[in-house]
N, C-alpha and C positions, 0 to 999 in steps of 0.2 A: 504493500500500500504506500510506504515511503519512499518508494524509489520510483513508482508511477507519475506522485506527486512530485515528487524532486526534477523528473524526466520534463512533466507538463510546464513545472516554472520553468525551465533553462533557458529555452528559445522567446521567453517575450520581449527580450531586450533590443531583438532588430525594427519589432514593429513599434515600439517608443520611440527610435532614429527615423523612423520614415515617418512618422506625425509629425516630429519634430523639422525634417527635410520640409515637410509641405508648411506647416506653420513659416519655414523661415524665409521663403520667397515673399508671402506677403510683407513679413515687416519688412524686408528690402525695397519692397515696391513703394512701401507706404513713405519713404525716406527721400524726398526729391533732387536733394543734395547726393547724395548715394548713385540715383539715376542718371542722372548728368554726369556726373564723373566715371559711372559704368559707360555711358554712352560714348563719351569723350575716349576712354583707355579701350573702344572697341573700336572705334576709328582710330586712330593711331596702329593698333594693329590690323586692320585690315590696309590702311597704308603701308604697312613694312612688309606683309604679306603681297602686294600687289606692285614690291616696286618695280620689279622688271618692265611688268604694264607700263605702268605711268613715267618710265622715262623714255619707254617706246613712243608712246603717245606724243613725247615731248621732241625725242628723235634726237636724246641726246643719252651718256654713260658716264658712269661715276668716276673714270680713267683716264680719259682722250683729253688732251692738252690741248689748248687752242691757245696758242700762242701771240696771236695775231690781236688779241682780245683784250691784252694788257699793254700799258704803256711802259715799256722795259728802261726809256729815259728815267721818268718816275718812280722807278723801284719796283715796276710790278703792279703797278694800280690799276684795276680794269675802267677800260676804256668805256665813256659812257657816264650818264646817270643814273644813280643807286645800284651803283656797285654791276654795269653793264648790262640791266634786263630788258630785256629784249623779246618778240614771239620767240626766239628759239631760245633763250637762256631764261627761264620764269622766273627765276632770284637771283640774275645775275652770274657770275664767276668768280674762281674764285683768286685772290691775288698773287702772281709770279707765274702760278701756273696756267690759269683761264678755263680749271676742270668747275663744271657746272654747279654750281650748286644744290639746285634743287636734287639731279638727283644722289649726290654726294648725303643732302639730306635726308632723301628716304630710305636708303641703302642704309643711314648708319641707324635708321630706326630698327632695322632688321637687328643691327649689330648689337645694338644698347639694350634692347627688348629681349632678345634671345639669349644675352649672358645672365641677364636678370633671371629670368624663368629659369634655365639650366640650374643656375647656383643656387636659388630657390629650392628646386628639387631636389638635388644632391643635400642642403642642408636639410630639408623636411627628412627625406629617405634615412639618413646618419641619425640624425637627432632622433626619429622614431623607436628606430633600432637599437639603440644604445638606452635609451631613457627605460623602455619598458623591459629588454634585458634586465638593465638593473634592477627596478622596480619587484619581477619577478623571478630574480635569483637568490641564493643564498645571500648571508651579509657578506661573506669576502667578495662575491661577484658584485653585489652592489658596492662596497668600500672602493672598488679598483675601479671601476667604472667612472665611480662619481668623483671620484681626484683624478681621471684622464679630463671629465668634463667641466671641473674646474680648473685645470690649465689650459682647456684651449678657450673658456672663457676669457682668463686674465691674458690670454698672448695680443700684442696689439695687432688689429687684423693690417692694415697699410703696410707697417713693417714687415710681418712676415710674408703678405704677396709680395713686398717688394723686393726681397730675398731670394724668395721660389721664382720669382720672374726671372731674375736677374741669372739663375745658373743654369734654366733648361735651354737647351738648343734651340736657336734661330726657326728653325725647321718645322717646329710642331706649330699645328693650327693654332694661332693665336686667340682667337677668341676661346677655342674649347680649353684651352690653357688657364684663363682666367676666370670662365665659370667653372672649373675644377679648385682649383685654389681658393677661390672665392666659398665655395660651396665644402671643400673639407677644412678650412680655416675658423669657419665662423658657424658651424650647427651647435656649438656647447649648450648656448639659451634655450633651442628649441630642446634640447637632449633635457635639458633639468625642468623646462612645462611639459614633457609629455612623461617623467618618471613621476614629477609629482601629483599629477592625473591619473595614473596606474596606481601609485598607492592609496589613493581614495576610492577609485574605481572597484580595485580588487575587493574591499570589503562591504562590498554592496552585497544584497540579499541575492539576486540572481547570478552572479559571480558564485557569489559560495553552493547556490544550486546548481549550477552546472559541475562546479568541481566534484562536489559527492554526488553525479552523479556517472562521475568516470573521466571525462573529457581530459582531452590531453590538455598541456599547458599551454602548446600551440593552438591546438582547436580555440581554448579558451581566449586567448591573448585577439585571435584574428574575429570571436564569434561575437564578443563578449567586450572586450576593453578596447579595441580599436572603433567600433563606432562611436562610443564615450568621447573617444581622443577627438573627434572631429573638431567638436566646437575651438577649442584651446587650440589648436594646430593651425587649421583654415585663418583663424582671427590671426595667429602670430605670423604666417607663411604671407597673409596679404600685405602686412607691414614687414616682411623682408624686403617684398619685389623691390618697392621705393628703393629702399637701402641698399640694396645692390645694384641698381641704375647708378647710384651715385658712387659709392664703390668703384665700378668700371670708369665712369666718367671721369675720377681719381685720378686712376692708375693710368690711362690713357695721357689725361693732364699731364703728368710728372713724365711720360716718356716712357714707360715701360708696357703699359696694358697693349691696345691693338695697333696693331704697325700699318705703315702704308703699304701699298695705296688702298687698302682697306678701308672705308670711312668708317668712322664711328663719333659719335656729338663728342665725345671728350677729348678726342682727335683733335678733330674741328675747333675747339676750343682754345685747345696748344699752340695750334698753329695762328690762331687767332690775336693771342694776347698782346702783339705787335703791329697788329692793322685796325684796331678799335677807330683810331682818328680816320685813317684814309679812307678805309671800308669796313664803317660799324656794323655794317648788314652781315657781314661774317662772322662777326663775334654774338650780334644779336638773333641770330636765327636758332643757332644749336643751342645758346644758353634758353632761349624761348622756349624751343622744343623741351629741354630737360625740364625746364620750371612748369610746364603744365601738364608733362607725363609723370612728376614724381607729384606733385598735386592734384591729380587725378587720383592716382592710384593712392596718395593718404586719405582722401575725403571715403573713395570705397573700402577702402580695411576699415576706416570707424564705421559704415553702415553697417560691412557685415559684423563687426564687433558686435552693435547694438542689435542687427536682426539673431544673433545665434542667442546673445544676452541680453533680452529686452529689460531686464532691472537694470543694467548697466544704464546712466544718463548718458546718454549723446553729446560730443562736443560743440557740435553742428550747429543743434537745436537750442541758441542761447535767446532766454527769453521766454521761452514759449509756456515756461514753467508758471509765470505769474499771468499770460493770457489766460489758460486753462485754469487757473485758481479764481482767475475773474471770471471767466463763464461758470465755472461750479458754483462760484456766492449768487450768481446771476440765477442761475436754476434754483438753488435753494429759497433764495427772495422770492421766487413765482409760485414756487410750492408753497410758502409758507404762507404768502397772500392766498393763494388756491383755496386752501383747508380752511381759512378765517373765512371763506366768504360760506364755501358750504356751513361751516358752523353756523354763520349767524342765517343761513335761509330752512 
């Protein structure tokens, strides 16, 4: 009889996670701020996605010098107003070399987006694995895990990419270089939110149903405590993307992240820091691009922050706390007149 029962509790844990899945699109939707900046971080990727397209269209490439374009007297200044745009150059050129900007710029949305994600996932996938390792091994596996995840906590992450940059070979794909380093350098934080979400997880009522009722610690870990993980992981994983766009942007900057002729915004940047005066449009376009694709993507990690944690207050939402306390005194006023007047008829 108690192992029937123990059998029938085990499995209700997944259908909790999918009310909860459907519960959490609405309060997403319900978040306007949240929508806009999903809207916004889904154009941007479908521009990076599409830029082959769009510089066909344009009929020009992220590589081909056009020499002719720049004033070589001048130092390199493209020829032209605002920085030489033209039907065939849409944001001009770029200076010494006369390689195009626009699609210099969507190419490097590819670059900047895609290290982002990459590192992203390599630290989710680590940090998962390690944290709940821990969480569910003996104490020495948990003691040795959790002083590996506090040193690569405290290691500074800039220095050490820029260490690892600095001794591999020329030779290897540079961007996949960077979301690797990026990505085993910096999972510590998600490794210590997803061990201390398995230690609360694990002493749940259906957790301990499934265990007495046989289930391995895998079965359990993947049946049982990884849908738990979602909330805390998804909210922490949406505030890496940010933080490794600018990561890369970084390491790019200082010379060491993505090499030419490769574009990439933090590239773009480097090269920039000397033509602000002659051609600000080159300095002002990629830094543009960064400042609304890492604000984008911070406005959506607080949505989904507050859609997975609706008790959590929204940063977003300032203000709204004393409108709704005036509509609430506002209904209570009408109720309270309401019931005076039936009383007195």
């Amino acid at each position: 009889m108690s192992k029937a029962l123990v059998a029938t509790q085990a499995p209700e844990a997944p259908a909790s996670g999918a009310s909860g899945a459907r519960r959490f699109w609405p309060r997403l939707r319900a978040q306007r701020a949240a929508m806009v900046a999903a809207g916004t971080v889904a154009l941007l990727v479908l521009v990076a996605l599409a830029a082959p397209l769009l510089t066909a269209l344009e009929g020009q490439d992220p590589t081909t010098y056009h020499s002719a374009l720049v004033d070589s007297a001048r130092g390199g200044v493209p020829i032209g107003s605002l920085g030489g745009i033209s039907s065939d150059h849409w944001l001009g050129v770029e200076p010494q070399t006369g390689r195009d900007l626009f699609a210099r710029l969507v190419y490097g949305a590819r670059v900047s987006l895609g290290v982002a994600l990459a590192a992203t996932t390599v630290q989710v996938v680590l940090g998962v694995v390690v944290g709940v390792t821990a969480a569910l091994g003996n104490r020495w596996v948990d003691q040795l895990l959790s002083r590996a995840t506090d040193i690569i906590v405290a290691m500074p992450l800039i220095i050490m990419a820029l260490a690892l940059l600095a001794v591999v070979p020329s030779g290897f794909p540079r961007p996949v270089l960077v979301s690797l380093i990026i990505g085993f350098v910096a999972w510590g934080t998600i490794g210590k939110i997803a061990r201390a979400a398995t230690l609360s997880l694990k002493n749940l009522d259906h957790v301990a149903a499934a265990r007495l009722s046989g289930w391995s610690t895998w079965r359990i870990a993947r049946r049982e405590l990884l849908p738990g993980l979602a909330a805390p992981v998804i909210t922490y994983a949406a505030l890496m993307v940010p933080s490794n766009i600018a990561i890369e942007a970084a390491l790019s900057f200082l010379g060491v992240g993505v090499k030419p002729p490769t574009p990439s915004w933090g590239q773009m940047l480097t090269s920039a820091n000397v033509w602000y005066q002659a051609a600000p449009q080159y300095l002002l376009l990629p830094a543009g691009a960064l400042f609304v694709t890492v604000l984008a993507l911070t406005v959506l990690s607080d949505g989904v922050r507050t859609a997975l944690d609706p008790r959590a207050a929204s940063r977003l939402r300032v203000g709204t706390g004393r409108r709704q306390e005036a509509q609430a005194n506002t209904l209570a006023e009408r109720a309270k007149a309401n019931a005076v007047q039936e009383a007195g008829s």
